[in-house]
C-alpha positions in Angstrom: 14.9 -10.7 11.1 13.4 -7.2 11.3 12.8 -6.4 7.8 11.7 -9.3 5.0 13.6 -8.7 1.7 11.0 -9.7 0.1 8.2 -7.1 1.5 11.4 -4.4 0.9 11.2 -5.1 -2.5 7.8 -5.3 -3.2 7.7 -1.6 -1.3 10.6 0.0 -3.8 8.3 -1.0 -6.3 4.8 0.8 -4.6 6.6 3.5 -4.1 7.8 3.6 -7.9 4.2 2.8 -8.7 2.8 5.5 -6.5 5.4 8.4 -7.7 4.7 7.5 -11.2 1.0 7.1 -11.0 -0.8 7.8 -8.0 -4.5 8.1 -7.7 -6.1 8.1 -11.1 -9.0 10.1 -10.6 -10.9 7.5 -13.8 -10.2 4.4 -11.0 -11.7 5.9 -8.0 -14.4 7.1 -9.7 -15.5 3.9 -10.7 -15.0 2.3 -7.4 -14.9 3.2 -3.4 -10.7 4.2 -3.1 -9.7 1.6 0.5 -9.9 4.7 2.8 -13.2 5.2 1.5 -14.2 2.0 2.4 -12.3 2.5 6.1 -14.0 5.7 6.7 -17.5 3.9 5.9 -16.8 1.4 8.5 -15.5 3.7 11.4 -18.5 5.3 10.7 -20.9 2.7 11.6 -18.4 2.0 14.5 -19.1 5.5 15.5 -23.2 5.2 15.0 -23.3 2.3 16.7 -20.9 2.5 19.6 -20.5 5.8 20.4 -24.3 6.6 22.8 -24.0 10.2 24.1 -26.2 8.7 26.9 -23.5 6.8 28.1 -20.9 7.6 30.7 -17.5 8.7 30.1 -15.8 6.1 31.3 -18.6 3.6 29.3 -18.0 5.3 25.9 -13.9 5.5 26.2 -14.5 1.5 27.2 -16.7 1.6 23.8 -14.4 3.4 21.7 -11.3 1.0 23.0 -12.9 -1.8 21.4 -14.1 -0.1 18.4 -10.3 0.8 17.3 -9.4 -2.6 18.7 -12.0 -4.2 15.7 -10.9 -2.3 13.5 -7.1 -2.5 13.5 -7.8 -6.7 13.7 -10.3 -6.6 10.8 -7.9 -4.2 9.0 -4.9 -6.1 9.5 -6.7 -10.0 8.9 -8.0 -8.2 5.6 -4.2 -7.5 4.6 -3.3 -11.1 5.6 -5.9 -12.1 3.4 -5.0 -10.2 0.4 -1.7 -10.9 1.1 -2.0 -14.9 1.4 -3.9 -14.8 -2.1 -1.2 -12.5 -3.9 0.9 -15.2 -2.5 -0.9 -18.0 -4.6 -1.0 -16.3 -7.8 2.2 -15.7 -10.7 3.8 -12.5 -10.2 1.3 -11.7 -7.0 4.3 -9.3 -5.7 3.9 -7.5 -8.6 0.3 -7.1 -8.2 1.1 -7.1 -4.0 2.6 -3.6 -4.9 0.4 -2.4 -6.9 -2.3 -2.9 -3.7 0.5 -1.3 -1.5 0.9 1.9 -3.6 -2.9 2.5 -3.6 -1.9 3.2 0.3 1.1 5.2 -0.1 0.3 9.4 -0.9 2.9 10.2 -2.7 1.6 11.8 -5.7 -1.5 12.6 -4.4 0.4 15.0 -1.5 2.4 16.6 -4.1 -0.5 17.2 -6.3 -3.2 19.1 -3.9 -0.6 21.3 -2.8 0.8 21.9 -6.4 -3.0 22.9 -6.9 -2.2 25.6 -4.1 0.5 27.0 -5.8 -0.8 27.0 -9.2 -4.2 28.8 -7.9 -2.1 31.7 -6.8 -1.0 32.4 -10.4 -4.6 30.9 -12.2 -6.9 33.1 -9.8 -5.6 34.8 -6.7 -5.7 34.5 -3.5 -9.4 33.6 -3.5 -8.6 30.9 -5.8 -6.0 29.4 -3.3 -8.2 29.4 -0.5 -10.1 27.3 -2.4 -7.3 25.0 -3.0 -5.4 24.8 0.6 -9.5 24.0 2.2 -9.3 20.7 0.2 -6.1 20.2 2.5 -6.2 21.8 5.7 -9.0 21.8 8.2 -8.6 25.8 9.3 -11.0 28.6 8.1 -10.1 29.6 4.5 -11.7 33.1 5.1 -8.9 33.8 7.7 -6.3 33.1 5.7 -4.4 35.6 4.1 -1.5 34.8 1.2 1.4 34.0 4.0 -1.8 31.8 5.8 -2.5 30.1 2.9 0.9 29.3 2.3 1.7 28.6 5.4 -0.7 26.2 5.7 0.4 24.5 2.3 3.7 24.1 3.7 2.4 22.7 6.8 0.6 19.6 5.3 3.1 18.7 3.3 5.4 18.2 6.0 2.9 16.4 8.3 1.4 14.5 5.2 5.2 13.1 4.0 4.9 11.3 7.6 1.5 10.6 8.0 0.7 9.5 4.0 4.1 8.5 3.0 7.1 7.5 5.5 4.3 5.9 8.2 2.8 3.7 5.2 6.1 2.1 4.4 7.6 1.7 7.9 4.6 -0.2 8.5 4.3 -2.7 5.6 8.7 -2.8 5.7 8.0 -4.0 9.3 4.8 -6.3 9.0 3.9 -6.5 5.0 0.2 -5.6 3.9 -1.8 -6.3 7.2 0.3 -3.5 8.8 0.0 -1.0 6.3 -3.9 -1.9 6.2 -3.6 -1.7 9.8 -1.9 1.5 9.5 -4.6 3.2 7.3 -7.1 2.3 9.5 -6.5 3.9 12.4 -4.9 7.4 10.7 -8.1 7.0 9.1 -10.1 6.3 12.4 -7.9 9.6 13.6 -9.0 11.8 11.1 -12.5 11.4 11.7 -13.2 10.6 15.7 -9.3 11.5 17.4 -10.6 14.6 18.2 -11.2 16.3 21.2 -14.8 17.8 20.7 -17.9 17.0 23.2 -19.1 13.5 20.8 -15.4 12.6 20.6 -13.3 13.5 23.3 -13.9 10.1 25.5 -14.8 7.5 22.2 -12.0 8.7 20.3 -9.1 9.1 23.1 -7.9 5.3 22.4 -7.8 5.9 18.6 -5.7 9.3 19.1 -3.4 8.0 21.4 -2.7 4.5 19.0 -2.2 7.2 16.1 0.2 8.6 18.3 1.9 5.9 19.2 2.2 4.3 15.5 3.1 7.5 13.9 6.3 8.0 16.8 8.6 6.8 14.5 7.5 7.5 11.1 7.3 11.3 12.2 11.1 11.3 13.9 12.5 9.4 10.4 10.3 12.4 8.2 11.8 15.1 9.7 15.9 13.1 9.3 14.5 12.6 5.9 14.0 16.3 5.4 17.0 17.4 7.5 19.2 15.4 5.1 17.4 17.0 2.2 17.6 20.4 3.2 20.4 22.1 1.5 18.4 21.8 -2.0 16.7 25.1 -1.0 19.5 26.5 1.1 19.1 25.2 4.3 21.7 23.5 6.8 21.4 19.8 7.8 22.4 20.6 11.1 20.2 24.1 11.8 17.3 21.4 10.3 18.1 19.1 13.1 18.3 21.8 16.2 15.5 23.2 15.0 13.4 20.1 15.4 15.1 19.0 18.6 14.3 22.6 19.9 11.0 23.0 18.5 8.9 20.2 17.7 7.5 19.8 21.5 5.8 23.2 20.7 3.3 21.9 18.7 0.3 20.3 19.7 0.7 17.0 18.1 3.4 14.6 19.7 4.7 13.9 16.4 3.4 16.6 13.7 5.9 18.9 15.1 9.2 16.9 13.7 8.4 17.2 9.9 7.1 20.7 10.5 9.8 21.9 12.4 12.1 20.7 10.1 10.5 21.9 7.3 10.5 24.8 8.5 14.1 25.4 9.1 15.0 23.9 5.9 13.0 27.1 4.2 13.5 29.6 6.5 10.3 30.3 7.3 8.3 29.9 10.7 5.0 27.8 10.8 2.2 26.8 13.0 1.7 29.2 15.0 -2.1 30.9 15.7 -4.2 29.5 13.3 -8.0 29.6 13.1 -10.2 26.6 12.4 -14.1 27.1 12.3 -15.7 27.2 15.5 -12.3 27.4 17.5 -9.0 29.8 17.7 -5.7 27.5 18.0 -3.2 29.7 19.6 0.1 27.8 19.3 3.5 29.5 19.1 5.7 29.7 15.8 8.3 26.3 15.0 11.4 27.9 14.0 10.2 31.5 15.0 13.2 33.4 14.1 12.1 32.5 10.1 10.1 34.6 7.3 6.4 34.5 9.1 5.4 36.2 5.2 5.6 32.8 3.5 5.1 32.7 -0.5 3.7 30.9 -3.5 7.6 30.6 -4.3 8.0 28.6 -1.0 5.4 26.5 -1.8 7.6 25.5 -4.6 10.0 25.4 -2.2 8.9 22.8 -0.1 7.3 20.1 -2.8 11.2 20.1 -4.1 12.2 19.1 -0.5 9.4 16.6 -0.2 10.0 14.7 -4.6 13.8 14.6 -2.4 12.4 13.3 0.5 10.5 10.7 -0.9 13.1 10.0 -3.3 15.8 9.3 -0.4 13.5 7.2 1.5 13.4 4.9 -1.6 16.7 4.8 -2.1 17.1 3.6 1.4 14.5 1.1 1.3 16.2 -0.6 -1.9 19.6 -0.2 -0.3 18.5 -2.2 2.9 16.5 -4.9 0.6 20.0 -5.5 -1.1 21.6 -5.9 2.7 19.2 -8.1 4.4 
């Protein structure tokens, strides 16, 4: 059987758990938050594996089996947890609670509500502010359209990468593949870059958070295309858009939710953007759209990801009734 019933429940109840909840800022600051504690450990991966002395060839070989520890520590550690949950009364109960700490629903929505809200608290400086918590790029370069362009962006990349890729993975293989999961978009985040320290020791952990985010970032943007006429855009323009557009991006799979997102609003995104140190000159998804995007559409876009994530738990329960 492809799906467990049993792991579909317990993930209709994270994501309950996580909508409702979230990341309570009085937990996590009383204790390292799990991606904390994955980001300490790729880390000393990094220090201790990745020698700048060393040949290409030697520190790609090096970073292979630094990724390859990792997702098999990550994933025995969710067996573990699992196993124990397993031993104890009402462990799925508690099993969900673990999975939702996982799963950025709330968290997503919140940071970019921050975005929107700093417009109308302080200005544009004030948003900057705000969208640098979430976007990598140069805050200074941003104007308001940037800024909210840039919002927009991460919410549609983050609904696949925080939300829809942490289910898919624990509905196909329970805790130790969400761990798993976490791990290397974690491992991503920090050393999947090309730059001169992590172009060859990160290349194995960029293509694996390819690879594991292929689906996840395909079933975001039918997600979104479904969702779409809440703010006045067409299922079907949603879904040519994507098709059309979301090899332009950079990413593999970033360009699906984005795409879509951005033909669900009417606005065009990506595009040139700057990030310190380096220019990114990619062309607009959806081009044809508004390139002057607003606060408004900001709005716009969190009501299109609450109905994302909304539809993707309806479908989870559905199929944990079917299977």
């Amino acid at each position: 059987m492809l799906f467990a019933d049993d792991s579909l429940r317990v993930l209709v109840l994270a994501l309950v758990l996580d909508a409702a909840v979230g990341d309570p800022d009085w937990l996590w600051r009383r204790m390292p938050h799990p991606v904390v504690v994955f980001g300490w450990a790729i880390d000393q991966l990094d220090h201790a594996l990745n020698n700048k002395s060393w040949s290409e060839a030697r520190r790609r070989a090096a970073g292979v089996f630094a990724i390859s520890l990792l997702v098999v520590g990550s994933a025995a550690l969710g067996w573990l947890v699992a196993r124990v949950l397993l031993a104890v009364p009402f462990g799925w109960i508690l099993e969900a609670v673990v999975a939702s700490v996982l799963i950025a629903q709330r968290s997503l929505y919140e940071h970019v509500a921050r975005v929107r809200a700093a417009f109308a608290g302080g200005g544009l400086d004030e948003a900057r502010r705000a969208v640098s918590v979430i976007v990598g790029r140069d805050p200074k370069a941003l104007d308001e359209a940037g800024v909210c362009r840039a919002a927009i962006e991460t919410t549609a990349e983050n609904l696949s990468d925080g939300v829809v890729a942490p289910a898919f993975w624990f509905a196909l293989l329970g805790l130790p593949g969400l761990v798993a999961y976490k791990a290397i978009n974690t491992a991503d985040s920090m050393i999947g870059h090309l730059t001169e320290r992590h172009g060859a020791f990160g290349w194995a952990t960029a293509r694996l958070d390819d690879l594991v985010n292929l689906m996840p970032a395909r079933l975001s943007a039918l997600l979104l295309a479904v969702v779409a006429p809440l703010t006045g855009g067409s299922v079907v323009a949603a879904v040519r858009v994507a098709l059309r557009d979301a090899q332009k991006h950079q990413s593999p799979n970033a360009g699906w939710p984005e795409s879509t997102m951005a033909a669900a609003l009417g606005v065009a995104l990506a595009g040139p953007r700057i990030y310190p140190g380096r220019v990114v000159d990619d062309p607009f998804v959806n081009a044809s759209g508004r390139q002057d995007a607003t606060p408004n559409d900001i709005g716009r876009a969190l009501k299109l990801l609450i109905a994302a994530c909304a539809l993707e738990a309806a479908l989870y329960a559905a199929l944990a009734l079917l299977v």
